[in-house]
C-alpha positions in Angstrom: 0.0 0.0 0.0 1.2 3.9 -0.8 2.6 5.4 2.2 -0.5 7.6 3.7 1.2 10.6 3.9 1.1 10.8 0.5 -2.1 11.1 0.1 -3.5 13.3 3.3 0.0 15.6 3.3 -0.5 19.3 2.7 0.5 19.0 -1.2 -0.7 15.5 -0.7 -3.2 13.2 -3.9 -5.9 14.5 -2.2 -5.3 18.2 -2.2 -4.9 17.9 -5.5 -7.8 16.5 -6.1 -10.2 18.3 -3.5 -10.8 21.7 -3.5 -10.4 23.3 0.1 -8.8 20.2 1.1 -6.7 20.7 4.7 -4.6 18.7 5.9 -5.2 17.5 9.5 -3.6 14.9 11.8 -6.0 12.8 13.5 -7.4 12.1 9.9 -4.3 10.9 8.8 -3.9 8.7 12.1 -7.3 7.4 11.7 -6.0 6.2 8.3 -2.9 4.6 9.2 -4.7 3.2 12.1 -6.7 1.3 9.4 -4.0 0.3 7.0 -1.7 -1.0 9.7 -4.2 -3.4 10.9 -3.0 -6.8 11.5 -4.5 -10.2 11.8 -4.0 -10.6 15.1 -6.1 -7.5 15.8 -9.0 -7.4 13.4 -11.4 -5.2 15.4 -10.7 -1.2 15.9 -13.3 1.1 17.3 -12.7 4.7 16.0 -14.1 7.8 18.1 -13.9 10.4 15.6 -15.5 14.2 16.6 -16.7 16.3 14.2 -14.6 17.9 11.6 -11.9 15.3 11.8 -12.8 14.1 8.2 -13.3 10.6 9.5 -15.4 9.3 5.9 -11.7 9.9 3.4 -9.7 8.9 6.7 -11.2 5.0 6.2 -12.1 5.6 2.6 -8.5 5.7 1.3 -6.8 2.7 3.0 -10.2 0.9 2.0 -9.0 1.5 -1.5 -5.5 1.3 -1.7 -5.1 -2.0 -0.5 -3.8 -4.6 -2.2 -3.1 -7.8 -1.4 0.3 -9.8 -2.1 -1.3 -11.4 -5.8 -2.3 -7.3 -6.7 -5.8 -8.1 -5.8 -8.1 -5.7 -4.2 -9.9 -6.6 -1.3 -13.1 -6.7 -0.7 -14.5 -3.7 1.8 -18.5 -3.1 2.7 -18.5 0.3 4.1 -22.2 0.4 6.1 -23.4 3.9 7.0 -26.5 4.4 9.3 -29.1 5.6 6.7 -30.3 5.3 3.6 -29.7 9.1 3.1 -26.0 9.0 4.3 -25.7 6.1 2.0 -25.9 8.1 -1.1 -24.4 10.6 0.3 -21.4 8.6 0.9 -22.0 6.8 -2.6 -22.7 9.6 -4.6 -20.7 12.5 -3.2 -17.5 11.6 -1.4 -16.2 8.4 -2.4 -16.2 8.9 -5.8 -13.9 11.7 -5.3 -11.7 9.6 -3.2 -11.8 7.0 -5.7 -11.0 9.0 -8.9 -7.9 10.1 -7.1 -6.7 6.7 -5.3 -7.9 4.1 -7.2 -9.4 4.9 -10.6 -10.1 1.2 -11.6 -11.7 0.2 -8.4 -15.6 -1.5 -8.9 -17.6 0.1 -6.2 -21.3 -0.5 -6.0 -24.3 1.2 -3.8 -27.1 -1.6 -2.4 -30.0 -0.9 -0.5 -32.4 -3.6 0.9 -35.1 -5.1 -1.7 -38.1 -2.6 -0.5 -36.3 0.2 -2.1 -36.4 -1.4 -5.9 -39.4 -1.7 -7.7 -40.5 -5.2 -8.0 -42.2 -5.6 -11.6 -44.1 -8.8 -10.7 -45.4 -7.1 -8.1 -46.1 -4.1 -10.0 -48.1 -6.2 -12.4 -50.1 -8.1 -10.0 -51.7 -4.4 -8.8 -52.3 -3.3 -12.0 -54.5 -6.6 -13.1 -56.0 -6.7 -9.7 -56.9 -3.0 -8.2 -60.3 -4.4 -6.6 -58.9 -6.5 -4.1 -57.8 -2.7 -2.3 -59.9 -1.2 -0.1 -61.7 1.2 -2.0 -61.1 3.8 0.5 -57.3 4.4 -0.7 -57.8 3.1 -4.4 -58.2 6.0 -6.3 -54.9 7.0 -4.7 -52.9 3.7 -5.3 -54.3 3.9 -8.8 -53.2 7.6 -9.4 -49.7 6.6 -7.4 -49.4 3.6 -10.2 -49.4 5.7 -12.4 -46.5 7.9 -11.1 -44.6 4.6 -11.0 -45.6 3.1 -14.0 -44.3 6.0 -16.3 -40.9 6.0 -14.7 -40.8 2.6 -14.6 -40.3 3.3 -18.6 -37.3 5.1 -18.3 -35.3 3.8 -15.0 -32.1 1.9 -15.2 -31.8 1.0 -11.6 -35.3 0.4 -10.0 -34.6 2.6 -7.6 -37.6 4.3 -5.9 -35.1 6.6 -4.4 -35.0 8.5 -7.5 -39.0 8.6 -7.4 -39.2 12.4 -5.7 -42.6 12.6 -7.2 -43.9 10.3 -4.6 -44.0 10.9 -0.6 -41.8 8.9 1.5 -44.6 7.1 2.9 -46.5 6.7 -0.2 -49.4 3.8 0.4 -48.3 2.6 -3.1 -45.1 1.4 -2.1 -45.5 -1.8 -0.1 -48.2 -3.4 -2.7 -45.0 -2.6 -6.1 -42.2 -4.3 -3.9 -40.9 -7.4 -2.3 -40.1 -8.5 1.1 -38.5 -11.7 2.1 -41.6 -13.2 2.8 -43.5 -12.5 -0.8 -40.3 -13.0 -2.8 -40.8 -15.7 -5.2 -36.7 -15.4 -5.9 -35.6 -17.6 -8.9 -39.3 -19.1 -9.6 -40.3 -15.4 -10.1 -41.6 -14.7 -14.1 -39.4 -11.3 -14.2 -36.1 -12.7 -12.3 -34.2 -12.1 -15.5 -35.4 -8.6 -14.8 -35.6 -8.2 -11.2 -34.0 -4.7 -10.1 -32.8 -6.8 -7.2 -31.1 -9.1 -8.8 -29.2 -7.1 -10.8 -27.7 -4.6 -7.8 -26.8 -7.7 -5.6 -24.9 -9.0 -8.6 -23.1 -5.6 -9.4 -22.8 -5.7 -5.3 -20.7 -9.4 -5.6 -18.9 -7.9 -8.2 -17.5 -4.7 -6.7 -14.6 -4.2 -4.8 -16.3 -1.7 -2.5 -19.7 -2.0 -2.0 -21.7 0.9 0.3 -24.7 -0.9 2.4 -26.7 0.7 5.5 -26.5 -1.2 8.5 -30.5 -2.9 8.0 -29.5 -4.5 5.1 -26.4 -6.0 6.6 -27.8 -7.3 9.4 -30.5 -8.8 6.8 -27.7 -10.6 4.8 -26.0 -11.3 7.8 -28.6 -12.6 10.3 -31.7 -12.8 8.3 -29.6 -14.4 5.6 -31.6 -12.9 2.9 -31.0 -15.6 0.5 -32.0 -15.9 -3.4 -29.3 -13.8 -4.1 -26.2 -14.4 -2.5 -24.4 -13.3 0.6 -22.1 -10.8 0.3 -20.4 -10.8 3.8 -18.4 -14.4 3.5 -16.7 -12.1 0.8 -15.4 -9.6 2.3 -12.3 -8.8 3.6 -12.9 -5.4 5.6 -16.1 -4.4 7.1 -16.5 -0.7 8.2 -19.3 0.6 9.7 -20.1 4.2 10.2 -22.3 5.7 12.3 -21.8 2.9 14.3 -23.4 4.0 17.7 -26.5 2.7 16.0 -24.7 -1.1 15.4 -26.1 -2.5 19.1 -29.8 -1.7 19.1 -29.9 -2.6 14.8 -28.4 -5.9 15.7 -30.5 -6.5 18.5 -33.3 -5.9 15.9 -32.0 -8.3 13.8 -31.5 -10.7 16.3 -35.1 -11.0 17.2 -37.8 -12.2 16.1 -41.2 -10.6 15.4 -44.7 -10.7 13.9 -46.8 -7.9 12.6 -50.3 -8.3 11.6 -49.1 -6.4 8.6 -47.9 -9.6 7.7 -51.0 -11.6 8.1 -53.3 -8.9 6.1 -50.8 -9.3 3.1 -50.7 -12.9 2.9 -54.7 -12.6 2.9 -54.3 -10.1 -0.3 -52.3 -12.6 -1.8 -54.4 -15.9 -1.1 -57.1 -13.9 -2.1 -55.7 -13.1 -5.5 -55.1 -16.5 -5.8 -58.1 -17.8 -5.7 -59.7 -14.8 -8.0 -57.4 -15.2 -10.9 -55.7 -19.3 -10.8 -57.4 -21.2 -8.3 -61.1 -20.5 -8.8 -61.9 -24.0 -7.4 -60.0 -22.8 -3.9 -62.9 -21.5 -2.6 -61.6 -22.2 0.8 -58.6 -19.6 0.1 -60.9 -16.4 0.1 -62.4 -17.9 3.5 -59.0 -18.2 5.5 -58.1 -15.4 3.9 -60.7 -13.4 5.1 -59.8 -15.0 8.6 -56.2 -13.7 8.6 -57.0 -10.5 7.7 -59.7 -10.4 11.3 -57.6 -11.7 13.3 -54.8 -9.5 13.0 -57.7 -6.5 12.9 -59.2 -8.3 16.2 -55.7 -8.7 18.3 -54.9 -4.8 17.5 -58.0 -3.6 18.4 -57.4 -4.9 22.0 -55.0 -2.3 22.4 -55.6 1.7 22.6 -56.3 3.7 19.4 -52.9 5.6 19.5 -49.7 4.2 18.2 -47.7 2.7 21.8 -45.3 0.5 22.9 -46.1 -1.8 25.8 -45.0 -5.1 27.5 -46.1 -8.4 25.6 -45.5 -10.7 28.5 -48.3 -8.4 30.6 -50.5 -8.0 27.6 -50.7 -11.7 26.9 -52.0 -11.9 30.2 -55.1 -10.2 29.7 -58.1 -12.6 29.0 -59.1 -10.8 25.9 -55.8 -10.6 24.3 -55.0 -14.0 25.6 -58.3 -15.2 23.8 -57.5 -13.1 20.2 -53.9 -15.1 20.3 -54.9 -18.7 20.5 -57.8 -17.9 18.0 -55.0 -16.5 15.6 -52.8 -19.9 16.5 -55.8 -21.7 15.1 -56.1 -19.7 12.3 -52.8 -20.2 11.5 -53.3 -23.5 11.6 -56.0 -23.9 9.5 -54.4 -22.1 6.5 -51.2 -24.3 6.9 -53.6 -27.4 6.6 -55.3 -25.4 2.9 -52.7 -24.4 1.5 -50.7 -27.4 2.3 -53.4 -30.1 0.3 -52.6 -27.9 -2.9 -48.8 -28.3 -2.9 -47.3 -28.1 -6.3 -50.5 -27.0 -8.0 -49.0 -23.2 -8.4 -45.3 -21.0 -7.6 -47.3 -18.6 -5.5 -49.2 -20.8 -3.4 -46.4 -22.8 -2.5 -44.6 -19.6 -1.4 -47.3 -18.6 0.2 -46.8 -21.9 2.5 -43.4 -21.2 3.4 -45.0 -17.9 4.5 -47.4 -19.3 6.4 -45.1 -22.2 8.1 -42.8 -19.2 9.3 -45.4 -17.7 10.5 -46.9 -20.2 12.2 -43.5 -21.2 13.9 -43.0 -17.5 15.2 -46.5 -17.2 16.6 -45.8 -20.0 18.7 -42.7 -18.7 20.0 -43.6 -15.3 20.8 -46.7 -16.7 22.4 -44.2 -18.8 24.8 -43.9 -15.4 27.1 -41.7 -17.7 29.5 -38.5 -17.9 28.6 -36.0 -16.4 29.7 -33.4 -14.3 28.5 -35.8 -11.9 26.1 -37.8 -8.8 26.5 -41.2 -9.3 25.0 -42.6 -6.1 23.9 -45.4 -5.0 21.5 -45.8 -1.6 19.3 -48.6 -0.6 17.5 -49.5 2.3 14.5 -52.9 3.6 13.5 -53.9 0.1 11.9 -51.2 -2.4 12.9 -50.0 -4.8 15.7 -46.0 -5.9 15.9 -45.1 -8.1 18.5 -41.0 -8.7 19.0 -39.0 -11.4 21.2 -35.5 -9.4 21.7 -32.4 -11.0 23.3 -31.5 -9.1 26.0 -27.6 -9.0 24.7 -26.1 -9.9 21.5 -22.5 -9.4 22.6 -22.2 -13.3 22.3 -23.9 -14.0 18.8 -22.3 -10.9 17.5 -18.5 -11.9 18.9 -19.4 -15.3 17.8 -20.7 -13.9 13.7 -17.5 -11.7 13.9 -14.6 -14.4 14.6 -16.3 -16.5 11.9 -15.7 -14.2 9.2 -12.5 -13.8 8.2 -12.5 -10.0 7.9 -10.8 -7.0 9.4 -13.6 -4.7 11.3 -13.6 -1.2 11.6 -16.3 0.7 13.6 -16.5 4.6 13.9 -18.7 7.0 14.8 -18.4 10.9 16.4 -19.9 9.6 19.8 -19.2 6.1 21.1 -17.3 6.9 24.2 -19.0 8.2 27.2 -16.5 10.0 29.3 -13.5 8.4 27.2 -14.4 5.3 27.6 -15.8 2.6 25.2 -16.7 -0.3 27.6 -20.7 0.7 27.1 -20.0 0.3 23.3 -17.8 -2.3 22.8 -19.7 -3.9 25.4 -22.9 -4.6 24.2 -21.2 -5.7 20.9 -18.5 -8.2 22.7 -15.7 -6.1 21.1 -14.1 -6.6 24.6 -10.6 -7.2 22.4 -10.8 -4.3 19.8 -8.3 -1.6 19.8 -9.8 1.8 20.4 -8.8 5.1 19.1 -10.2 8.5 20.2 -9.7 11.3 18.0 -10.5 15.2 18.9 -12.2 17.3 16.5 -9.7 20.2 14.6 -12.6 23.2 15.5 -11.6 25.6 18.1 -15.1 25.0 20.2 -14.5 27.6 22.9 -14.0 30.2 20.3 -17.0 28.7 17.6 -19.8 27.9 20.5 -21.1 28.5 23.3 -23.4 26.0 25.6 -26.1 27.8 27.4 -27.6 25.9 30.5 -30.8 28.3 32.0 -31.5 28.7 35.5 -34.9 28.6 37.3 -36.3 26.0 34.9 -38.9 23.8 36.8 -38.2 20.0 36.6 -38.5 17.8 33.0 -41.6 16.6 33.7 -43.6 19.9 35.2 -46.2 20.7 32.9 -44.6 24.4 33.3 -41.5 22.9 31.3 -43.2 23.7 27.9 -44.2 27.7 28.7 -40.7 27.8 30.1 -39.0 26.8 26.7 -41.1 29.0 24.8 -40.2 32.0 26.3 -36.2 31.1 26.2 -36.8 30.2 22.6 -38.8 33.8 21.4 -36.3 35.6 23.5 -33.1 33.8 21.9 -34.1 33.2 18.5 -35.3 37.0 18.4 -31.4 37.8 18.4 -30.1 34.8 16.5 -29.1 35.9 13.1 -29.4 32.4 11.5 -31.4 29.3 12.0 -32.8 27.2 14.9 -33.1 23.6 15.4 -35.5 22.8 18.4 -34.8 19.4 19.5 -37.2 17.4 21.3 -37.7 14.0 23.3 -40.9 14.1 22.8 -43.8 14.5 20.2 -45.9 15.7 23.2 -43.4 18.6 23.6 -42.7 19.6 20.3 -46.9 20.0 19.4 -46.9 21.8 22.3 -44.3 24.4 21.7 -44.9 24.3 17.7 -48.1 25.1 17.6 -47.6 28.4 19.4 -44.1 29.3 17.3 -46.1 28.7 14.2 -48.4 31.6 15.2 -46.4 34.0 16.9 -43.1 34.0 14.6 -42.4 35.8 11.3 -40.0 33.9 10.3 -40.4 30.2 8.6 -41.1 27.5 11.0 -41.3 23.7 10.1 -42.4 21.0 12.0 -41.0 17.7 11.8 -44.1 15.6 9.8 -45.3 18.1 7.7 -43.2 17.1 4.4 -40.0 14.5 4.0 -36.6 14.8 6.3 -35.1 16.2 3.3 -37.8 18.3 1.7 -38.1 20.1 5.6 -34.4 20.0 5.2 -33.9 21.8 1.9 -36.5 24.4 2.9 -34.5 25.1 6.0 -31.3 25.5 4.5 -32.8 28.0 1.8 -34.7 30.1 4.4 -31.7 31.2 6.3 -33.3 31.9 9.3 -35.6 29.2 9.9 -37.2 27.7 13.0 -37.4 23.7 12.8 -38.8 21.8 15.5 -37.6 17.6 15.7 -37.8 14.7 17.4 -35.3 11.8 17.2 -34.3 11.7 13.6 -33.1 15.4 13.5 -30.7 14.8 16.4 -28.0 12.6 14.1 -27.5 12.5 10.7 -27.9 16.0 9.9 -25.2 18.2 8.6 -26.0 22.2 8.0 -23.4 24.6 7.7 -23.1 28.3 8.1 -25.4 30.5 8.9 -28.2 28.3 8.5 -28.0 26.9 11.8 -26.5 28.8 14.8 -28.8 27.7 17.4 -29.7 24.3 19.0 -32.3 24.2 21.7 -32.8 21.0 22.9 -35.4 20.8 25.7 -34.0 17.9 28.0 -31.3 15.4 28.8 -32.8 12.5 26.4 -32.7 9.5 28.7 -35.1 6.7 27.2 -38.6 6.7 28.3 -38.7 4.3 31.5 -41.8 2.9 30.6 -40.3 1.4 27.0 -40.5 -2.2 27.5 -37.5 -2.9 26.2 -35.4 -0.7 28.5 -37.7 -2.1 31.4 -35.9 -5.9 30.3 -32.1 -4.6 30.0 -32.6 -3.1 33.8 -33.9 -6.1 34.8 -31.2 -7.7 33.7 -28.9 -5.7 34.8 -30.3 -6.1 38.2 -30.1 -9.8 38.1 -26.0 -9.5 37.2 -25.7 -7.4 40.0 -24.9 -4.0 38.5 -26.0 -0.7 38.6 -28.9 -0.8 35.9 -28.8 3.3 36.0 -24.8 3.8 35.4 -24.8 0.7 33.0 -27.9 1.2 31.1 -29.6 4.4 31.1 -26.8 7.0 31.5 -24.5 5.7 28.7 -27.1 5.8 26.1 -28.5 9.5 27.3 -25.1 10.7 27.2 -23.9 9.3 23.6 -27.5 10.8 22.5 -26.9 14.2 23.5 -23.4 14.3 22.0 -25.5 13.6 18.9 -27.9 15.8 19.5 -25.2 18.7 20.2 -23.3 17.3 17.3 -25.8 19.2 14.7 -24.4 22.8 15.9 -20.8 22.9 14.6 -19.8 21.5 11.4 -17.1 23.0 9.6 -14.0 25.7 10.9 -16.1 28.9 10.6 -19.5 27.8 12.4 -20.3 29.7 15.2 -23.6 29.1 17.1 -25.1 28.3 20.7 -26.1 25.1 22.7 -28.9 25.3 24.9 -29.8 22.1 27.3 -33.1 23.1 29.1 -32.6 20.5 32.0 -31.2 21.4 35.7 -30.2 18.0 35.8 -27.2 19.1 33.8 -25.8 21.1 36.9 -27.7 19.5 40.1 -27.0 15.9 39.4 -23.5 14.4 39.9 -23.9 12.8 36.9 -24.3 15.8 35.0 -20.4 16.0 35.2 -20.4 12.8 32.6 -22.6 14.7 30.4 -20.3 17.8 30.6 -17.4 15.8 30.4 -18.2 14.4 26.8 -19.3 17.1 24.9 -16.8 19.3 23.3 -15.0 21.8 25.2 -17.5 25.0 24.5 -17.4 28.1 26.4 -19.8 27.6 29.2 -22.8 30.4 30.8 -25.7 30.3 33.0 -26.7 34.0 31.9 -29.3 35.0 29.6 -27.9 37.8 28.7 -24.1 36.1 27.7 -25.6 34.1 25.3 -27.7 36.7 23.7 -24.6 38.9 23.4 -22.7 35.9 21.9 -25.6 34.9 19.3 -26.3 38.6 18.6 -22.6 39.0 17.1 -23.1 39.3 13.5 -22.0 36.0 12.1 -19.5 37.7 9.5 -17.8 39.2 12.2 -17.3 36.0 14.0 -15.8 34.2 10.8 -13.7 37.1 9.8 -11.8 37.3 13.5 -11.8 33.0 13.2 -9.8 33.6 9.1 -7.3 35.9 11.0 -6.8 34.2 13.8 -5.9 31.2 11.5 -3.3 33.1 9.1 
């Protein structure tokens, strides 16, 4: 391999390639700290903080290896979602790539409900009437949409369908999940958009995934198409702080009446198009389709997450299960007496014998070792069995792959240290590297923690950030994220901003992540109001943004029943569930959180954290102690005079000091 130097020096490949490219050390020891890993140590963890440039430091070793016989290896660089994916795919490695390696194969895969599935597509267009006619005329005017670019795309990609909302009601009946796949007994598998990317993928000497679809080819193995991680010969993830509760995810198992209602649309098709004489098809189908309706409708109307183990005790719930059992059952013994009379119905078997096996198990409530939770939207139940710790299936995945791993992320450590990270994942082994950001925080920002605010939970809390906010964003020359734990919260506080400012507010849910996004960005001064998905993952720069409110320290709700299991737990090993558990996570979630404030050398903005806890608590200190080193205030008025500074002064006195 090229020395590194070479290519992050100050006249280095890189700056001749990169416009505004610096030069700064902890990139470049991030990148020898990936091309100098040995066999004997195949797992590093990587802190890196904002602005060390941590996506060329693992991109260039990735592609300037070569092995002793000139071959390159194989890397799967995983990024945290979908959006960062193309990002990654689209904007920055190709410039690494043009520079490094020219003639290295890289390919961009997503999981197989983001391709249009033409079989699929075909089956809604012959049979519209099996829809409820409620949302018809809008699936058939969606089609439509689809069906004209469908003429002209290369990829299948319904990422490059911006005509469509996110959520469109379209999208689940024109693609394929694992369950509905017919794979290589499919009429369009010479076709199928899938297909084709995983083969590019298997192909490519560096292919960009997000971390669902590897835990789908990894645990789920996805197969039909071929695995991709026996290949490979370095694994990086990034944005890895999300790798423990995705895995866990993937580790479980779970049913969601989702599932049942579509397998009754498709045994219902069946027997209205191929297998008129199947007139007991329509009839279970039917059965499916209540049952699933019946079991959610024991629960309340709003979308919640609950306890399975205490819900399956109720009589009424406990009643709706067996009754589904049965059901389940009974369509096994159909469908099974019609074997090998047609492709569809016999995948519809396998569907209903999986199933049938994970009903039984997440019915078992009393085993060990699990938390048994429930969650529920407007029309749907899912019910999950999660392990309580992965950290021995995942050690146990990772030795048996003969791979190198790389995980980094801006926030992994709490307080320096990795043990809650590396824990969790059974990375007890790896190497660990922690790597200060290059931006002069105490100069660029300033964290703001009020005085006098009434306690989280005080319904007072919401009047309390309303005023700070008027009174601060009044003299913020840029934009203001508002960053929430709560939906209940935001509502609250965004239906008054809405009214009382003159400035553009948007609420998280009115329009896409990136539509509210772009609108943000253009405005210059806008107001957006988020919950979880706006604190990571989100990169504005300039002006745009010079002021984070964020209206408590985000511990995870107590009542989440998954939580409620790890403490448990916890308890039973004999450790501190609060230390071990609760306060890791809140911590490496506000270091997200604050993470959206400074992203480049001439940001300048405030962090507000409207929690006392911060300064009353003695654990506030860990909080303190692993966010960047900002200038610090308890007065109002300081941090009004700091925002009020007129943001080209601020950058011009950051230029001279750095000449």
């Amino acid at each position: 391999m090229a020395n590194i130097s070479n290519v992050f020096a100050n006249d280095g490949l890189l700056s001749k390639a990169i416009e505004g490219f610096q030069p700064r050390p902890a990139q470049m020891q991030m990148a020898e700290a990936i091309a100098s890993m040995a066999d004997a140590h195949p797992v590093l963890i990587v802190e890196a903080e904002t602005g060390t440039g941590k996506t060329f430091a693992y991109l260039a070793p990735a592609l300037m290896a070569k092995g002793e016989d000139g071959r390159r290896p194989k890397v799967i660089v995983s990024t945290g979602t979908k959006n960062l994916q193309e990002q990654l795919f689209h904007r920055d490695l190709p410039k690494v790539r043009d520079v490094l390696a020219a003639d290295a194969v890289v390919a961009l895969l997503k999981g197989r409900n983001n391709y249009l599935c033409i079989q699929r597509m075909e089956q809604f267009v012959q049979q519209p009437s099996r829809f409820d006619p409620q949302y018809l005329a809008q699936m058939q005017q969606q089609a439509r949409v689809v069906k004209q670019w469908s003429n002209q795309t290369r990829s299948g990609d319904l990422g490059e369908l911006t005509e469509l909302p996110e959520d469109a009601i379209i999208l689940p009946q024109i693609t394929s999940t694992a369950d509905n796949c017919l794979g290589r007994e499919c009429p369009a598998y010479d076709d199928c958009y899938v297909v084709k990317a995983r083969q590019k993928a298997l192909e490519a000497d560096v292919v960009v995934v997000n971390h669902h679809l590897f835990f789908a080819d990894a645990v789920l193995k996805d197969t039909g198409f071929g695995e991709l991680i026996p290949q490979a010969d370095m694994v990086i993830f990034d944005e890895a702080h999300q790798v423990p509760d995705i895995a866990s995810n993937y580790f479980s198992e779970s049913l969601s009446t989702r599932q049942l209602a579509e397998l009754g649309q498709d045994l219902r098709m069946l027997y209205r198009t191929e297998l008129k004489d199947l007139k007991q098809l329509e009839s279970i189908a039917d059965q499916l389709e209540k049952g699933g309706l019946d079991l959610r409708l024991q629960f309340a109307r709003d979308p919640e997450r609950g306890n399975w183990r205490d819900a399956h005790k109720q009589t009424a719930v406990a009643s709706d299960s067996e009754r589904l059992t049965t059901t389940l059952q009974r369509a096994y013994d159909i469908v099974k007496a019609s074997l090998g009379r047609n492709k569809v119905l016999d995948q519809c078997y396998e569907r209903i014998l999986a199933l049938k096996t994970r009903w039984q198990q997440l019915t078992n409530t009393a085993r060990t070792g699990y938390s048994f939770w429930y969650e529920t939207t407007s029309r749907h139940l899912t019910v999950h069995q999660t392990p309580l710790s992965v950290a021995d299936k995942f050690a146990e995945f990772i030795q048996r792959q003969q791979a190198r791993w790389v995980f980094t992320s801006a926030t992994l450590a709490v307080d320096g240290d990795f043990s809650h990270f590396s824990g969790r994942l059974g990375l007890q082994d790896a190497q660990t590297l922690v790597l200060s950001s290059p931006f002069d925080f105490s100069r660029q920002a300033m964290l703001y923690m009020p005085r006098y605010l009434p306690q989280p939970s005080d319904p007072a809390m919401a009047q309390h950030i309303l005023q700070l906010a008027r009174e601060l964003i009044a003299v913020n020359h840029g934009g203001t994220f508002l960053l929430f734990t709560s939906y209940r919260m935001l509502n609250q506080v965004a239906a008054v901003l809405q009214v009382e400012l003159d400035r553009t507010v948007l609420v998280q849910g009115q329009t896409s992540k990136r539509e509210l996004l772009d609108q943000f960005v253009a405005a210059g001064d806008a107001v957006l109001l988020g919950t979880s998905s706006f604190w990571e993952g989100v990169d504005v720069r300039g002006d745009a943004l010079r002021l984070v409110i964020i209206d408590k320290l985000p511990f995870a709700a107590p009542d989440d029943p998954l939580l409620q299991a790890r403490i448990e737990d916890c308890k039973l090993r004999g450790q501190n569930p609060f230390n071990q558990v609760q306060l890791p996570q809140a911590v490496i979630s506000l270091k997200q959180g604050a993470g959206r404030l400074i992203r480049d050398a001439y940001d300048y903005g405030a962090l507000v954290v409207c929690d006392n806890r911060l300064v009353t608590k003695q654990y506030g200190r860990i909080f303190l102690n692993s966010l960047p080193a900002m200038a610090r205030t308890r007065s109002l008025p300081v941090v009004k005079e700091f925002l009020a500074r007129e943001s080209d002064d601020a950058r011009a006195e950051q230029q001279e000091d750095n000449q």
